[in-house]
VEXDREN-2710 file (C-alpha; in Angstrom, 1 decimal):
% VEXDREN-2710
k/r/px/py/pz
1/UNK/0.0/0.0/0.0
2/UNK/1.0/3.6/-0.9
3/UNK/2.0/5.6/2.0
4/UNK/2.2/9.0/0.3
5/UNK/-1.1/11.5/0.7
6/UNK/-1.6/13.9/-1.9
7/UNK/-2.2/16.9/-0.5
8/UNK/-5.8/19.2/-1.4
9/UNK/-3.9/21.3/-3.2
10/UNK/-2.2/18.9/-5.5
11/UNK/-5.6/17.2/-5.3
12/UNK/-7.4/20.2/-6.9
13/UNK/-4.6/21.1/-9.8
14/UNK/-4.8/17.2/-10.6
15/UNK/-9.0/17.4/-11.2
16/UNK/-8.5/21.1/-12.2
17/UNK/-6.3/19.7/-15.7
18/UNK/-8.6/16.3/-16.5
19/UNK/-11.5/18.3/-16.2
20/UNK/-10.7/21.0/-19.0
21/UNK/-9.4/19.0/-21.6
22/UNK/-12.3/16.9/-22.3
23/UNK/-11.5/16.3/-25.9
24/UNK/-7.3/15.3/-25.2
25/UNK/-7.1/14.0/-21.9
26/UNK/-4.1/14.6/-20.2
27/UNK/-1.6/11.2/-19.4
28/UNK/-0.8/9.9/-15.9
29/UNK/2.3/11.6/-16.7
30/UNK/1.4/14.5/-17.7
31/UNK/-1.0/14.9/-14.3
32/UNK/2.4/13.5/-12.0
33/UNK/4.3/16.7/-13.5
34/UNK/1.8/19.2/-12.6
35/UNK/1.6/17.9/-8.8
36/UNK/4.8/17.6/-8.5
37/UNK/6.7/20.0/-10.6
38/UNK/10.6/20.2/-12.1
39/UNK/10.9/16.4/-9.6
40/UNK/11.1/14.2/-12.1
41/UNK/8.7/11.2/-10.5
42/UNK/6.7/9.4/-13.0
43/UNK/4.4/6.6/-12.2
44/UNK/6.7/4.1/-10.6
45/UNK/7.5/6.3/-8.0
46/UNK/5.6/6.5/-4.6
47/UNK/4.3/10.4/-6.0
48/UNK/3.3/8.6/-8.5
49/UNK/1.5/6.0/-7.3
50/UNK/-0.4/8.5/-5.2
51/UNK/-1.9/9.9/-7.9
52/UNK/-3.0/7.1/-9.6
53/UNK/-4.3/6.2/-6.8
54/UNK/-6.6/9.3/-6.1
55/UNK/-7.8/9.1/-9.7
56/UNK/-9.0/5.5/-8.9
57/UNK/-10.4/7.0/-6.2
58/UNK/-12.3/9.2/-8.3
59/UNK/-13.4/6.7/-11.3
60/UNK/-10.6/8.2/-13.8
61/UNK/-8.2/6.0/-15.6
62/UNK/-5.3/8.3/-16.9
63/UNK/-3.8/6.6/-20.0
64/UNK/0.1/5.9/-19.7
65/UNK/2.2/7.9/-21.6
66/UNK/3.2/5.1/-23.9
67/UNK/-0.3/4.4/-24.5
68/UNK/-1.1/4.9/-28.3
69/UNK/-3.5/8.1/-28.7
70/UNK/-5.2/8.5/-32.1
71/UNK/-5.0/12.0/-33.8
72/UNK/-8.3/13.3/-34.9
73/UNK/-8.4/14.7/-38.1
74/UNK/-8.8/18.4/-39.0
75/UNK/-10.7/19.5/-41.4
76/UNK/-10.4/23.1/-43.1
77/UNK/-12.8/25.4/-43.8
78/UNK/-13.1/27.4/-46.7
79/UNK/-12.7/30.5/-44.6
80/UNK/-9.2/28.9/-43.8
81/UNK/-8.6/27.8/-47.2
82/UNK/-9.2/31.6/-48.2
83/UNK/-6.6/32.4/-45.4
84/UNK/-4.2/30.3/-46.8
85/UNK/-4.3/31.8/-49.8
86/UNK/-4.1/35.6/-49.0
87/UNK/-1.1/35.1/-46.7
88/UNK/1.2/32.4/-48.0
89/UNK/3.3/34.2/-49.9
90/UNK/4.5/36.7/-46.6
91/UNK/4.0/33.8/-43.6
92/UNK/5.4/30.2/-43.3
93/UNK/2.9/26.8/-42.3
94/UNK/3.6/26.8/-39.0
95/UNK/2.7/31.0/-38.7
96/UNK/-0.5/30.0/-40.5
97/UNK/-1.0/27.4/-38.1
98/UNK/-0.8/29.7/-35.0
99/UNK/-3.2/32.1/-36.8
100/UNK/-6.1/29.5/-37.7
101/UNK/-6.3/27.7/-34.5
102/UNK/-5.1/30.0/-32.0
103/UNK/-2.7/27.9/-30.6
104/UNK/1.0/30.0/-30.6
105/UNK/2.7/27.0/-29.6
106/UNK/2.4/24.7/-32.4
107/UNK/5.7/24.0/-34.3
108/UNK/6.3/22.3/-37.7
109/UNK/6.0/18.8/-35.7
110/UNK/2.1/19.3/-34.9
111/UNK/-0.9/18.0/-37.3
112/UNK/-2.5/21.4/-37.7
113/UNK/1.0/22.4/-39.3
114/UNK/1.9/19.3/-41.5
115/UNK/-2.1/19.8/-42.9
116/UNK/-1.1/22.9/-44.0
117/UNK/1.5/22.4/-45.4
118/UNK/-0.2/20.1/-47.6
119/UNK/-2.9/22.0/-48.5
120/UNK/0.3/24.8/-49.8
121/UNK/1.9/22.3/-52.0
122/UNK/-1.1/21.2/-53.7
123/UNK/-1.5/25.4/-54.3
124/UNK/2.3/24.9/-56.0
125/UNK/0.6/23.7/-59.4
126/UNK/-1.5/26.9/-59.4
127/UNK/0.7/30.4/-58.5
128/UNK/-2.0/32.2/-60.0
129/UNK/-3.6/31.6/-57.1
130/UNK/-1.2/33.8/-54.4
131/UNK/0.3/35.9/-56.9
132/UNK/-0.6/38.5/-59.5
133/UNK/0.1/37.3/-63.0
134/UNK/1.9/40.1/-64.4
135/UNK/4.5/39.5/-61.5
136/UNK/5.1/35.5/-62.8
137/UNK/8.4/35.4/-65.3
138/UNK/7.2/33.9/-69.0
139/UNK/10.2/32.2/-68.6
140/UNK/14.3/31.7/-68.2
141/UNK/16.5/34.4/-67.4
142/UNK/18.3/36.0/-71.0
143/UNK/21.3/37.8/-69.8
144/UNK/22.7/40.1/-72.3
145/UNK/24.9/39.4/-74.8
146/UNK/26.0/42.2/-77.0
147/UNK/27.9/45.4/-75.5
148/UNK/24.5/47.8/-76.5
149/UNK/22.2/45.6/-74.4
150/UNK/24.6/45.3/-71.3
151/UNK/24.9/49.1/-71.5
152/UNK/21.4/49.6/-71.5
153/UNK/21.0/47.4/-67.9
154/UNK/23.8/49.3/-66.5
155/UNK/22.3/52.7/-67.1
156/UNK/19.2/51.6/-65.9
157/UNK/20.1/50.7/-62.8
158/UNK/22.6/52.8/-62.1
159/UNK/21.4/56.4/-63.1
160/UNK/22.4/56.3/-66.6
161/UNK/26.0/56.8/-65.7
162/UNK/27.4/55.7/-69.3
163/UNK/27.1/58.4/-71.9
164/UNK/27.4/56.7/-75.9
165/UNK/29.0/59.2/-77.3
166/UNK/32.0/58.8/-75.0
167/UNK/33.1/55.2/-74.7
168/UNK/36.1/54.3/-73.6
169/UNK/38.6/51.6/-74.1
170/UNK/38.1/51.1/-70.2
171/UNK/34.1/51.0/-70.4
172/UNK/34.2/48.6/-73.0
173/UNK/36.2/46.7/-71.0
174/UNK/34.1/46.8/-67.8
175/UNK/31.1/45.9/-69.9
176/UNK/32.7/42.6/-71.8
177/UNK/33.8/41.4/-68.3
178/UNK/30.0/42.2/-67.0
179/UNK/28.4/39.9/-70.1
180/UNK/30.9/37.4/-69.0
181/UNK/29.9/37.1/-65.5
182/UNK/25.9/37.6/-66.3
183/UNK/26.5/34.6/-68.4
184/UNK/27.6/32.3/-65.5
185/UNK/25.9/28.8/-64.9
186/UNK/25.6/30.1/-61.2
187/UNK/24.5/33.5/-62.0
188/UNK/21.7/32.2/-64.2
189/UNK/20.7/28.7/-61.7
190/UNK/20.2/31.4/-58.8
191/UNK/17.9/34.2/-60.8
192/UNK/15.7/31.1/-62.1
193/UNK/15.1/30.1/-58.9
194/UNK/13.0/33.3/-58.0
195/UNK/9.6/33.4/-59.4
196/UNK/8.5/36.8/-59.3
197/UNK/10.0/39.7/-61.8
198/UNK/10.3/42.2/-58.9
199/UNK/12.6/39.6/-57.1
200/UNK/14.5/39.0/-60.3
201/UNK/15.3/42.3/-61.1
202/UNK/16.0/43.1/-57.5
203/UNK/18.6/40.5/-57.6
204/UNK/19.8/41.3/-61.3
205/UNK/19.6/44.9/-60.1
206/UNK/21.9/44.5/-57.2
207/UNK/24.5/42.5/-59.2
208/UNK/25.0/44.5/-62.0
209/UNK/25.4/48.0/-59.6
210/UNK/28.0/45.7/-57.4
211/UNK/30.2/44.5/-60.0
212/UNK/29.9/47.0/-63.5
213/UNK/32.6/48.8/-62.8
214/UNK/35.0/45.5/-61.6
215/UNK/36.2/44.2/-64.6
216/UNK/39.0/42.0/-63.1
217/UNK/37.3/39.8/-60.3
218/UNK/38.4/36.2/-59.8
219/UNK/35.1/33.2/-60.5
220/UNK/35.8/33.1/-56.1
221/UNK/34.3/36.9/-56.3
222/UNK/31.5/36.8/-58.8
223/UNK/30.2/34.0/-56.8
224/UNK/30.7/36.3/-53.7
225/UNK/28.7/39.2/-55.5
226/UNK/26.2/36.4/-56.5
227/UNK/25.5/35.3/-52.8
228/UNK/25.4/39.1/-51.5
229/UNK/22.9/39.8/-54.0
230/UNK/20.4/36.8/-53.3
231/UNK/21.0/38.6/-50.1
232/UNK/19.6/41.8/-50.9
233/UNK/16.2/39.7/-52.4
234/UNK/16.2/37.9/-49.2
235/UNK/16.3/41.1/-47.2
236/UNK/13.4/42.7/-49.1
237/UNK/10.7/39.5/-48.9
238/UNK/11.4/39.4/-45.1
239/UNK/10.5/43.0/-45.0
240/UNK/7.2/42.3/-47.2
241/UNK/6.4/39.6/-44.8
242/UNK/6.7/42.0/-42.0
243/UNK/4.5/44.6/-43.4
244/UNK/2.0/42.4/-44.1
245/UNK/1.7/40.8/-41.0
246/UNK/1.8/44.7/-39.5
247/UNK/-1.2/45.2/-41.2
248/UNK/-2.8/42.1/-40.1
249/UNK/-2.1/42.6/-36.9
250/UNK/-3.5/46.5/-37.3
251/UNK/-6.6/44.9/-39.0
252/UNK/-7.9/42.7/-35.9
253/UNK/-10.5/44.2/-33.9
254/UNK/-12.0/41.7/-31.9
255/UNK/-9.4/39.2/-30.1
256/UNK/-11.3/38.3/-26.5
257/UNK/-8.6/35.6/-25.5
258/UNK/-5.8/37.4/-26.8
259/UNK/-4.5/34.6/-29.0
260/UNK/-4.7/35.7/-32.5
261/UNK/-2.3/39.1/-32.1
262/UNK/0.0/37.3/-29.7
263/UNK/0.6/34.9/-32.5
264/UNK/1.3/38.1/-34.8
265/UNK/3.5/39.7/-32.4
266/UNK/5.4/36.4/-31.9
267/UNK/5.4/36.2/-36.1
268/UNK/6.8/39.9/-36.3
269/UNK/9.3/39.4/-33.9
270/UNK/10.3/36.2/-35.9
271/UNK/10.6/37.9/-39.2
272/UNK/12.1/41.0/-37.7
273/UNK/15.2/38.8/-36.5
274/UNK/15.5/37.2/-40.0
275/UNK/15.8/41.0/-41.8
276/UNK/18.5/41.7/-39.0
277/UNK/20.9/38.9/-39.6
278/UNK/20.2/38.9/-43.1
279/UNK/21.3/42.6/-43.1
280/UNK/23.9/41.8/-40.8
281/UNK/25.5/39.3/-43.6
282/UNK/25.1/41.5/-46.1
283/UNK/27.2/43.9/-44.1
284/UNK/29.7/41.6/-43.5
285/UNK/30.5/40.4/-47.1
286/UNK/30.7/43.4/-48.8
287/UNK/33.3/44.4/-46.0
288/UNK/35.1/41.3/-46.9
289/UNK/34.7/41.9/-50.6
290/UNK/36.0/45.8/-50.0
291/UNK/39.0/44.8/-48.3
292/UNK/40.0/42.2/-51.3
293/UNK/39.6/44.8/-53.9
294/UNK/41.9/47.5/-51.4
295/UNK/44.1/44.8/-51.3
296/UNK/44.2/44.2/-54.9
297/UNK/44.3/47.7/-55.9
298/UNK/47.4/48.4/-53.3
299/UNK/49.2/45.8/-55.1
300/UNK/48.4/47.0/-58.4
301/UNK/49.4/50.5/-57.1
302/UNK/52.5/49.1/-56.4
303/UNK/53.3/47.4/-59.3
304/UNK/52.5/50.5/-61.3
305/UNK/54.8/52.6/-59.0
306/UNK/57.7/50.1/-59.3
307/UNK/57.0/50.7/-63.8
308/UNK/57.0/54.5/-62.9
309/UNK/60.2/54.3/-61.0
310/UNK/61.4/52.2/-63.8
311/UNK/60.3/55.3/-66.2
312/UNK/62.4/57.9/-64.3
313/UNK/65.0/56.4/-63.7
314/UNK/65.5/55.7/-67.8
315/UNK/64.5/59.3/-68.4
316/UNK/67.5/60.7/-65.8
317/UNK/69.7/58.1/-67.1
318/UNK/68.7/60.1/-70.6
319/UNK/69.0/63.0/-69.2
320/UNK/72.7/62.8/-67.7
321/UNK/74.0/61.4/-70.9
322/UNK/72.9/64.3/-73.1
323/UNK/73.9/66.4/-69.9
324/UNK/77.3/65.0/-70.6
325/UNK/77.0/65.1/-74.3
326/UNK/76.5/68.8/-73.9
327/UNK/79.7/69.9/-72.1
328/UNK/81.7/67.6/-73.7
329/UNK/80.7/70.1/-76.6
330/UNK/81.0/72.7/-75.0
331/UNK/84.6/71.7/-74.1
332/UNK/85.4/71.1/-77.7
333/UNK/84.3/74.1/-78.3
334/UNK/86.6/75.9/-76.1
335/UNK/89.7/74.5/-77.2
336/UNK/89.2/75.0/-80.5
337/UNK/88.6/78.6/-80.0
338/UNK/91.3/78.9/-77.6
339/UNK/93.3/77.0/-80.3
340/UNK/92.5/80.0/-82.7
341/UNK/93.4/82.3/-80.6
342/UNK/96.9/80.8/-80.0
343/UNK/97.3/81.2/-84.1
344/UNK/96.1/84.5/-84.2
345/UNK/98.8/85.9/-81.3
346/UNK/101.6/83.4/-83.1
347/UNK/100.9/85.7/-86.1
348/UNK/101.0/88.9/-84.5
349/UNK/104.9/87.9/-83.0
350/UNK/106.0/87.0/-86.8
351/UNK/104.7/90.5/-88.6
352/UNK/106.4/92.3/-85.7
353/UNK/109.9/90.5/-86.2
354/UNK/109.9/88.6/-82.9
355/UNK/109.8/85.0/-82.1
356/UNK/108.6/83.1/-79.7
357/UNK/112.0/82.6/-78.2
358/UNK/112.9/86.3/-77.4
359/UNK/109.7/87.0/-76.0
END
């Protein structure tokens, strides 16, 4: 015989929990936790056995927690279905899930969230359904091919900062090495995986205003640029998703228990998190991508200062040999006047009648 007493208290919080979950009874487990919490005693334990024991008492017959408990099937309704629609594109199955059935606990493991996620893959054969069809690509990405068209995207996005009628040798060569990295198997693969044109060109956008102007990066880099683009896109649907749910949560007028908006808060928090770290990597690759072009461009400095120094050196070298040239003229030039000279005062002595030996 048990020799543990359960005291009222524990006596009340144990009748208190079977009697408001009707529908999903709670486990002799479950009811050993809440009369004796954070002690770890289960049902072979004296605590235990006590409250088995009062239920008896009482005509209850907890199930054991190994006991198999069938799920009951949920059903949506077309109210729901209608949710589903409106908000999929800006919340994730599990948010959805806390929404519809009030419950801000459920997780990606529960019913309610596996059904809907379901019920959003069998939407995946019809995108019409959650987005507007001028948005949807007609089909793969064509990147530019031809010096004209590149040109065009570059003055697009960037504020038409190539005029025609002055090209360059150094724009042309900026925009062949842009064609060549628009053409990239990973550059293409990661634009076809968005499926809205404002995400594309966001991504394109970014890209091309990164890396016009780069015409020497490494296949390490482009890749780089590729990855802190997607991060851009990534950036911008996280803020669409918080806006929305903003407005949702603005919307509700009547929430008695509290539920609904606490599930929005939680989902607003959420998604403001993701746009931090997302913004946060951004940050941090194009700082690392920064300091690889400084580097690069101090050794290229360098190099060009060692071809400069190479330069000047010739041209002094030039210099002191026609320096030298010069007054080795020069000297010539003396001594054969001072040569003359000497002939001129030789002939002097002779039309006088004196040599040079009496003078």
């Amino acid at each position: 015989m048990n020799n543990y007493e359960l005291t009222e208290e524990q006596k009340e919080i144990i009748l208190k929990e079977w009697n408001s979950r009707p529908d999903s009874p709670p486990s002799l487990l479950e009811l050993i936790k809440l009369a004796f919490p954070d002690q770890g005693f289960d049902g072979r334990t004296k605590e235990g056995r006590a409250v088995k024991e009062f239920l008896g008492t009482r005509d209850i017959k907890a199930r054991a927690s190994s006991d198999y408990q069938p799920i009951q099937k949920i059903d949506l309704t077309e109210e729901d279905e209608t949710f589903i629609k409106n908000n999929v594109e800006f919340m994730s199955s599990v948010e959805i899930a806390r929404m519809i059935f009030a419950n801000p606990q459920l997780t990606n493991l529960n019913q309610e969230a596996r059904m809907i996620g379901d019920y959003i893959t069998s939407l995946s054969e019809d995108v019409a359904t959650f987005e507007s069809p001028e948005e949807i690509p007609s089909g793969g990405y064509k990147p530019p091919k031809t010096f004209d068209k590149v040109v065009f995207r570059i003055n697009k996005y960037t504020n038409n900062s190539i005029n025609k009628s002055k090209i360059t040798s150094r724009i042309k060569r900026n925009a062949e090495s842009l064609i060549n990295y628009l053409t990239t198997y990973r550059f293409s693969y990661q634009i076809n995986t968005y499926t809205t044109t404002t995400d594309r060109e966001l991504f394109e956008s970014s890209f091309i205003r990164y890396t016009n102007d780069k015409p020497d990066l490494s296949q390490e880099e482009v890749d780089q640029y590729i990855v802190l683009a997607s991060e851009v896109v990534i950036a911008a649907s996280i803020q669409r998703r918080k806006e929305h749910l903003t407005r949702l949560l603005d919307a509700i007028v009547e929430d008695t228990d509290g539920r609904a908006s606490m599930s929005l808060v939680e989902a607003i928090g959420k998604t403001e998190t993701e746009y931090n770290q997302s913004v946060n990597r951004q940050h941090k690759l194009l700082g690392d991508l920064k300091q690889k072009r400084s580097d690069l461009l101090k050794n290229q400095i360098k190099e060009n200062a060692s071809i400069l120094n190479l330069v000047a050196l010739w041209k002094e070298e030039e210099s002191r040999r026609k320096l030298i040239k010069l007054a080795e003229l020069r000297r010539r030039a003396v001594r054969e006047e001072s040569e003359k000279l000497t002939d001129i005062e030789e002939v002097k002595a002779r039309i006088l009648g004196i040599d040079e030996n009496e003078i």
